[in-house]
C-alpha positions in Angstrom: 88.5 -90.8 38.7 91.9 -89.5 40.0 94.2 -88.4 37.7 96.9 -91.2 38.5 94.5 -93.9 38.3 93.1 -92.2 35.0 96.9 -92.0 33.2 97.6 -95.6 34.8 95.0 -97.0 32.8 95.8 -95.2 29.5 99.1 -96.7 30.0 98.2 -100.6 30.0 96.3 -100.7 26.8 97.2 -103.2 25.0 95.3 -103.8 21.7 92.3 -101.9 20.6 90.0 -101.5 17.8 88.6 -98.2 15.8 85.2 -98.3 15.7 84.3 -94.3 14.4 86.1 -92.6 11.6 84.1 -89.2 10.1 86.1 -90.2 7.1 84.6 -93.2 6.7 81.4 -93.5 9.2 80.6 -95.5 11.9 81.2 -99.7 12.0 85.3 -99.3 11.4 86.1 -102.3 13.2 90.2 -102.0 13.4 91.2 -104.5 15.1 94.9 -103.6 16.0 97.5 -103.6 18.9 99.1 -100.8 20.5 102.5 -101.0 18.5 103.7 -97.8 16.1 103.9 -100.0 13.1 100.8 -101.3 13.5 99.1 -98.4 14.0 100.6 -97.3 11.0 99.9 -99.9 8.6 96.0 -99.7 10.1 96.4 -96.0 8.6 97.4 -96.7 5.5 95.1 -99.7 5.1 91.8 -97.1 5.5 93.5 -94.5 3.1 94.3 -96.9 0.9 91.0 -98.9 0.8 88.5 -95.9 1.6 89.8 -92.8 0.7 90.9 -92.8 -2.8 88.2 -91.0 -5.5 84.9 -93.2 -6.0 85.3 -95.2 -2.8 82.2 -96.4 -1.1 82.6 -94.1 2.5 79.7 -94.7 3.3 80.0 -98.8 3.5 83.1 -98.5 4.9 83.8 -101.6 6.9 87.6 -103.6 7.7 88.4 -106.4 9.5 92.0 -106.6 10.2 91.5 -109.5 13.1 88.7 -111.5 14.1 89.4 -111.0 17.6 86.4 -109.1 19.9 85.6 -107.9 22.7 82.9 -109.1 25.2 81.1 -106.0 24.5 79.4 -104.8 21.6 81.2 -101.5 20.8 79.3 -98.2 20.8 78.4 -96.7 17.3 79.4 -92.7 17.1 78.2 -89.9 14.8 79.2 -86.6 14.5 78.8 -85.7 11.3 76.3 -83.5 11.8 76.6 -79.1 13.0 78.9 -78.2 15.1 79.5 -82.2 15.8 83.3 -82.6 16.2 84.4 -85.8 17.1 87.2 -86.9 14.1 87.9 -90.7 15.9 86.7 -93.1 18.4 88.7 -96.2 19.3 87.6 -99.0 21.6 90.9 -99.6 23.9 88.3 -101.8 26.4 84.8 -103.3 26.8 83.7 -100.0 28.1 86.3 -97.5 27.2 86.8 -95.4 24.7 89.6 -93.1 23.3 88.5 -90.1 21.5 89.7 -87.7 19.2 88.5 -84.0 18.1 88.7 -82.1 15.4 90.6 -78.7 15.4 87.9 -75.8 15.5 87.3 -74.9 11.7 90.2 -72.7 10.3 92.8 -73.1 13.2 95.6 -75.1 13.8 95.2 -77.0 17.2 92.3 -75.3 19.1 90.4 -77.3 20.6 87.9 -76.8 23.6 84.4 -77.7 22.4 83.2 -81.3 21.7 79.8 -82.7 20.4 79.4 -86.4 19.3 76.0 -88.7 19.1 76.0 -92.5 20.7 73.8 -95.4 20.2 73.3 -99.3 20.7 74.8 -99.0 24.5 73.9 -101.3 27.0 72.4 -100.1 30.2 74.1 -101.6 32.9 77.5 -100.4 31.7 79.7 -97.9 33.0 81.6 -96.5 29.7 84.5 -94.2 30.1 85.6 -91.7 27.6 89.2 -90.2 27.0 89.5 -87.3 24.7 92.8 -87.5 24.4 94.1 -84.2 21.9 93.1 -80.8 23.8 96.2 -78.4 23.4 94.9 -76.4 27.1 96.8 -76.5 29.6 94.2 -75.9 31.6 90.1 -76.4 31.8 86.7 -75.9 33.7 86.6 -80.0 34.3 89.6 -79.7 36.5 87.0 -77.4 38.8 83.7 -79.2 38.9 82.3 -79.0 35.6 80.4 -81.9 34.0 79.5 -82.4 30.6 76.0 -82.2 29.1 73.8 -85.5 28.0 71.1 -85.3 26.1 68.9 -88.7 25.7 66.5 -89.2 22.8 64.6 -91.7 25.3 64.6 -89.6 28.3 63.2 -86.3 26.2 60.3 -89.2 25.5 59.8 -90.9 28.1 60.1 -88.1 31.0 60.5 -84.6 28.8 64.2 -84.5 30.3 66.1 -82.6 27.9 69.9 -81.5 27.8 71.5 -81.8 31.6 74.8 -81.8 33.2 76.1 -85.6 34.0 79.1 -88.4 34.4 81.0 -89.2 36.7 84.8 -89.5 37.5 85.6 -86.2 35.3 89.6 -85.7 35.5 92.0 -83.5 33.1 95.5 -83.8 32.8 98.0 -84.1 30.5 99.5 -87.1 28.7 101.8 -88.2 26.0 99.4 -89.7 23.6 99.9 -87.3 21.0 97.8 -83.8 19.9 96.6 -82.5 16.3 95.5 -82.8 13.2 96.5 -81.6 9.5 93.8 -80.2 7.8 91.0 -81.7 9.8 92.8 -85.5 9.2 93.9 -87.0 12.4 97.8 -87.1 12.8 100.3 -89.0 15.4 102.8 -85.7 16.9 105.4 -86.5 19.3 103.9 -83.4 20.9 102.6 -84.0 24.9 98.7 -83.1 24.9 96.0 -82.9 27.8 93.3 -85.7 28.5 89.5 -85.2 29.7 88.2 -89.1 30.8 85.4 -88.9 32.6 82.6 -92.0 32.6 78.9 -92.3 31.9 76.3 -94.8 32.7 73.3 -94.9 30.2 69.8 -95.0 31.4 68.4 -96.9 28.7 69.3 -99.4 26.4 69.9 -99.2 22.1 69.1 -95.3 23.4 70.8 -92.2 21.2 72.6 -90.0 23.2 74.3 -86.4 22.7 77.8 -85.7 24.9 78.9 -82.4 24.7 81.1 -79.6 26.2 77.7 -77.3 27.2 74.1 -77.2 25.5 74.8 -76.5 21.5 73.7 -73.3 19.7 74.3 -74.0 16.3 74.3 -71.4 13.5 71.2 -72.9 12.3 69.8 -71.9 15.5 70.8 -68.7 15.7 69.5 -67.7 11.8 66.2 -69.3 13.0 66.5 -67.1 16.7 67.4 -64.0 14.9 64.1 -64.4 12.2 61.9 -65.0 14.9 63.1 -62.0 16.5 62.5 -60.0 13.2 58.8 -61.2 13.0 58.1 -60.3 16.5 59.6 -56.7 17.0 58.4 -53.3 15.8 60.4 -52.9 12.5 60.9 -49.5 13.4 63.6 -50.3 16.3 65.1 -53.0 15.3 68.0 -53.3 12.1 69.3 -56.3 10.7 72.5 -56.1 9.1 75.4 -58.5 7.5 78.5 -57.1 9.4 80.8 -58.9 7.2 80.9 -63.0 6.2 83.0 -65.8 8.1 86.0 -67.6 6.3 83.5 -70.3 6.3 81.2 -67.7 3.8 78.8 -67.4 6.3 77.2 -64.2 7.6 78.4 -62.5 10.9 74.9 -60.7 12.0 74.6 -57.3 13.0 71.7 -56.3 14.5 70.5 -52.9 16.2 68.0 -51.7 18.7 67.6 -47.5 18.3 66.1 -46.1 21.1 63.2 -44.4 19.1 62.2 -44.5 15.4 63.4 -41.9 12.8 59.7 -40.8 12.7 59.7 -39.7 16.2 62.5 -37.5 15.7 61.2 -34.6 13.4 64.7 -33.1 11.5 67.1 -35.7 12.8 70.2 -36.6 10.5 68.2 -34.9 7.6 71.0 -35.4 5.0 71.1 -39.3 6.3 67.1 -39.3 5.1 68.6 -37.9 2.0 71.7 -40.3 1.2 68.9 -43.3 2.0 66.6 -42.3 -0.3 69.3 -41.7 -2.8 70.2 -45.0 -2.2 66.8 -46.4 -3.1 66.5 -44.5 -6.5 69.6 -46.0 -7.4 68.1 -49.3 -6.8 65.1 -48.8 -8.6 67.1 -47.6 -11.5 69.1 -51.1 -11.1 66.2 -52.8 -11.0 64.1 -51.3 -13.5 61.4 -50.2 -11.3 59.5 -46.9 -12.1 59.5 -45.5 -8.5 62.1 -45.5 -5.8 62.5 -48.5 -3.4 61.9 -46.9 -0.3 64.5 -47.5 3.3 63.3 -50.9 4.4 65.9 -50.6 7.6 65.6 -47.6 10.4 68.3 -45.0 10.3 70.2 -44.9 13.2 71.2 -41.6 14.9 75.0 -41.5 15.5 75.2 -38.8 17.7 74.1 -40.8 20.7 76.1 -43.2 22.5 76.1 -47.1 22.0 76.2 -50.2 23.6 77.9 -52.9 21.9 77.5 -56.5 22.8 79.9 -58.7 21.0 79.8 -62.9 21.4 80.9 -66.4 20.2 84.2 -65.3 18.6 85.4 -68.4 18.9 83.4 -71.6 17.5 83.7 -73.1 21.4 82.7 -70.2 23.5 79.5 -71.6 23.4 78.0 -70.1 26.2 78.1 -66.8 25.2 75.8 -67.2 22.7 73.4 -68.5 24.7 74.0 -64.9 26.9 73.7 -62.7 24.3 70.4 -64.0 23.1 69.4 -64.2 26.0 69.8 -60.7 27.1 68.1 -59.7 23.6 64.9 -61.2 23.9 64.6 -60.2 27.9 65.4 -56.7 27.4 63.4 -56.0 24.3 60.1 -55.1 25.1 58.5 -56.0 21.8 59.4 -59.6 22.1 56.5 -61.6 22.9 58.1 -64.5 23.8 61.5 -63.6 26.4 62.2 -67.4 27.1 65.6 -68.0 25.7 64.8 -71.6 25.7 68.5 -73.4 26.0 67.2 -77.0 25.4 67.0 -77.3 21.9 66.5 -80.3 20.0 69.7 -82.6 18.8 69.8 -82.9 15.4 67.9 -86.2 13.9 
């Protein structure tokens, strides 16, 4: 898809219907046309009819015209970790105008997306236009594709996550960009467009788009506790480095070259403050004898290494290299594989 042709067909939409709201679910059905006063009374129609206290969300479901199109629209999910998509709107009988949430606890960054489809129809081509990145610049201007990942396929032929679609352009248009609070907004504001179009292999198949292969935080607690069970407790140290604004833990773990017992003397008044430690925790707890160090001390005169990753929710990728470099590099792992095709969520 060129980039002209792309913005030229933004440009004559004419009437389309939302059909994926994560306030509200999936089966929207706003039928509306491409008018500022219509858009706005659509908006004010779903906040007045679905988000008020006690409202049924989950049955959400508006007909605002009769009128459809020839093609059954896709249903969308995202509301599921590290899913992101905030709105989908059915501008054709195959296209599709999406839009993200900001990453968690910013106010317009956007790079990462991650959204479920079902009940397509095979012979289709659909295009997609996430329409709100803030970048000026991205990876899909140089190649890059996004990664599909078919419940079907995984079955049928053990294909898992794999770069795909066709037609990938980014550019920028005048649609609009950002949201307040995680609720979508209109801004007068110029943003930047990824389209790019997908056929589906199967029919009434679910598939996972995203920006590159997920690594969720529930994959990484569930990485890191494998990694714990596998490796000689006496080089390896587990710590909570501090919590996320989310609450959640940032992890801290630590590989010393040798264990403390190997190391007759070393940081003697270390041993000491430790086991200080553990008597005061016995004392807390009631127990008669001290709680001995469950973690190995780490000597602090030597020099250290420090791998840092994913400090931002989109980068992805990095986690994927950290982990990777832990488990192939640690000789007590029994298992190195890093294994980046996990399973979507059900």
């Amino acid at each position: 898809m060129h980039r002209a042709q792309a913005m030229a067909d933004m440009a004559h939409v004419s009437h389309h219907r939302l059909v994926y709201d994560y306030r509200i679910g999936t089966r929207v059905y706003v039928y509306q046309d491409s008018s500022d006063v219509a858009k706005k009374q659509r908006e004010k129609a779903i906040e007045n009819r679905y988000l008020t206290p006690g409202s049924p969300l989950q049955q959400a479901r508006v007909k605002v015209n009769t009128k459809e199109f020839s093609i059954k629209p896709l249903r969308f999910e995202s509301r599921f970790e590290s899913g992101n998509l905030a709105q989908a709107t059915q501008v054709g009988n195959s296209t599709y105008t999406l839009k993200l949430h900001n990453d968690v606890n910013t106010k317009g960054n956007i790079q990462w997306f991650y959204f479920a489809v079902s009940e397509m129809t095979k012979s289709v081509e659909y295009t997609f236009r996430i329409t709100n990145y803030t970048k000026t610049s991205s990876l899909f201007e140089n190649g890059m594709l996004p990664v599909v990942y078919s419940t079907k396929a995984k079955k049928q032929e053990n294909k898992g996550w794999h770069r795909a679609g066709t037609d990938v352009a980014y550019f920028k248009n005048s649609l609009g960009k950002g949201h307040s609070n995680s609720v979508v907004v209109t801004s007068n504001e110029e943003g930047y467009c990824l389209a790019f179009k997908y056929r589906f292999e199967y029919d009434d198949d679910t598939v996972y788009l995203a920006y590159c292969y997920p690594y969720t935080y529930t994959r990484l607690r569930r990485d890191i506790a494998d990694l714990e069970a596998a490796v000689d407790p006496s080089v390896f140290r587990r710590d909570t480095l501090c919590t996320s604004l989310a609450g959640n833990s940032v992890e801290c773990l630590t590989f010393p070259s040798d264990a403390v017992q190997t190391a007759p003397g070393f940081l003697a008044d270390r041993v000491a403050k430790e086991k200080a430690r553990g008597g005061e925790r016995a004392e807390e707890s009631g127990s008669e004898s001290p709680v001995p160090a469950e973690k190995p001390l780490i000597d602090t005169r030597k020099p250290v290494i420090l791998l840092t990753a994913r400090v931002h929710p989109g980068e992805v990728v990095a986690s994927h290299i950290i982990i990777g470099i832990i488990r192939v590099s640690n000789p007590y792992n029994p298992n190195p594989d890093p294994n980046p095709d996990p399973t979507p969520p059900a």
